[in-house]
Residue, then its C-alpha position, 0 to 999 in steps of 0.5 A: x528901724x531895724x529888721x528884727x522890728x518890722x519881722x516883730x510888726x510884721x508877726x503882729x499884723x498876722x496874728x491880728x488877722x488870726x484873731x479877726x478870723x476867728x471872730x469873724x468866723x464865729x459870730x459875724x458869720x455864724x452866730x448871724x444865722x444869715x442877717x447880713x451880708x457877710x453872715x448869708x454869703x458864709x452860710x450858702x457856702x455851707x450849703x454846698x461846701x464848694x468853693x468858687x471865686x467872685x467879685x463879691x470876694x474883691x469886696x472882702x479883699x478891699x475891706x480888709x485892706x482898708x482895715x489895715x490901712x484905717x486902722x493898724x497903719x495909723x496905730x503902729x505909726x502912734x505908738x512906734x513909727x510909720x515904718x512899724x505900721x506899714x509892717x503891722x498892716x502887711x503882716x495882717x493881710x499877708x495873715x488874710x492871704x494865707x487863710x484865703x489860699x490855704x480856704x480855697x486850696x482846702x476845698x478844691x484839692x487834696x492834702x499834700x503834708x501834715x499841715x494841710x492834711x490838718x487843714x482839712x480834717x479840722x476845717x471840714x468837721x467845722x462843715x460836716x460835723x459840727x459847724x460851731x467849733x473849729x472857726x479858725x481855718x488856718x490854725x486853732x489857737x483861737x479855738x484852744x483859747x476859747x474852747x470850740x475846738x474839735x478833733x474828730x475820729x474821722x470826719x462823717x462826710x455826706x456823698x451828696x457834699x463830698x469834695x471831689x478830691x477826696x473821691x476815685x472815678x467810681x464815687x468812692x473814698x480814696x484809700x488813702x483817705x480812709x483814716x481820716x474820712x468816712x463817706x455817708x449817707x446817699x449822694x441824692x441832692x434831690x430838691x427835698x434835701x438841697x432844701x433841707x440842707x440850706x435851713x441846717x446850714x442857715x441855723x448852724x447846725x451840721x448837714x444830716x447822713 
């Protein structure tokens, strides 16, 4: 089998996983509103809005490997070859690994170019803004497709939620920030509003100013 064909299968296998994030994304954990483990985990993240590493992300790890290996293997190897579907199955969870890394990185450091500089205005007006639109972390074909994609003047974000790198040393939004966020509300996270906080993450519905 030639190389144009597994880059071909390899491209099938990470568009698999940006259909799967998409889906997964809207309706397992969001439109579950907690039932589940995968739908409750998602929505405590919203709680907070940070980002932190744990075994329960191995888990999530193993799963879509055995995906790959259950089902996309096995496919491309029916319908072409073994060699086509170990290239699906690596394409999907080379598709699954970016969209983990590009997550976390949205989460735990600043924009570095155009692409994440995007990255972050789309997927934290998913946080902040509205959190049934922009399911797709990585990129918004599936939005466009399906009509939940939002592109927001600027992304209202809550003191009391703010990523730490969007912020200077006195709590206030970095300059050259200011096109693309505006900092709300107070950063109180007294017990009242944490609570508060949780039951709008837990229906989906935006954090208030």
């Amino acid at each position: 089998m030639n190389i144009a064909t597994l880059l071909v299968a390899f491209a099938v296998g990470f568009a698999l996983w940006g259909f799967a994030e998409y889906v997964l994304h809207r309706f397992a954990m969001h439109e579950l509103h907690g039932k589940g483990i995968l739908s409750r985990e998602h929505l405590e993240h919203h709680v907070r809005a940070t980002w932190n590493f744990d075994l329960l992300m191995l888990a999530s790890w193993a799963g879509m490997l055995t995906v790959g290996f259950v089902a996309w293997f096995p496919l491309g190897w029916a319908l072409v070859s073994a060699p086509f579907g170990l290239a699906v199955t690596a394409g999907w969870a080379a598709g699954y690994f970016y969209y983990e890394y590009q997550h976390a990185a949205s989460h735990l450091r600043g924009p570095t170019g155009r692409y994440s500089t995007w990255v972050r205005r789309h997927h934290f007006h998913h946080h902040f803004g509205h959190p049934m639109a922009n399911h797709g972390v990585s990129y918004p074909l599936w939005d466009v497709v399906f009509g939940t994609r939002e592109i927001p003047d600027r992304v209202r974000v809550p003191r009391r939620l703010v990523l730490p790198w969007l912020v200077d040393a006195d709590g206030e939004l970095r300059p050259e920030f200011v096109d693309d966020y505006v900092l709300v509300g107070s950063a109180d996270d007294a017990e009242r509003l944490a609570a508060l906080d949780r039951a709008r993450a837990f229906a989906s519905i935006a954090p208030e100013d």
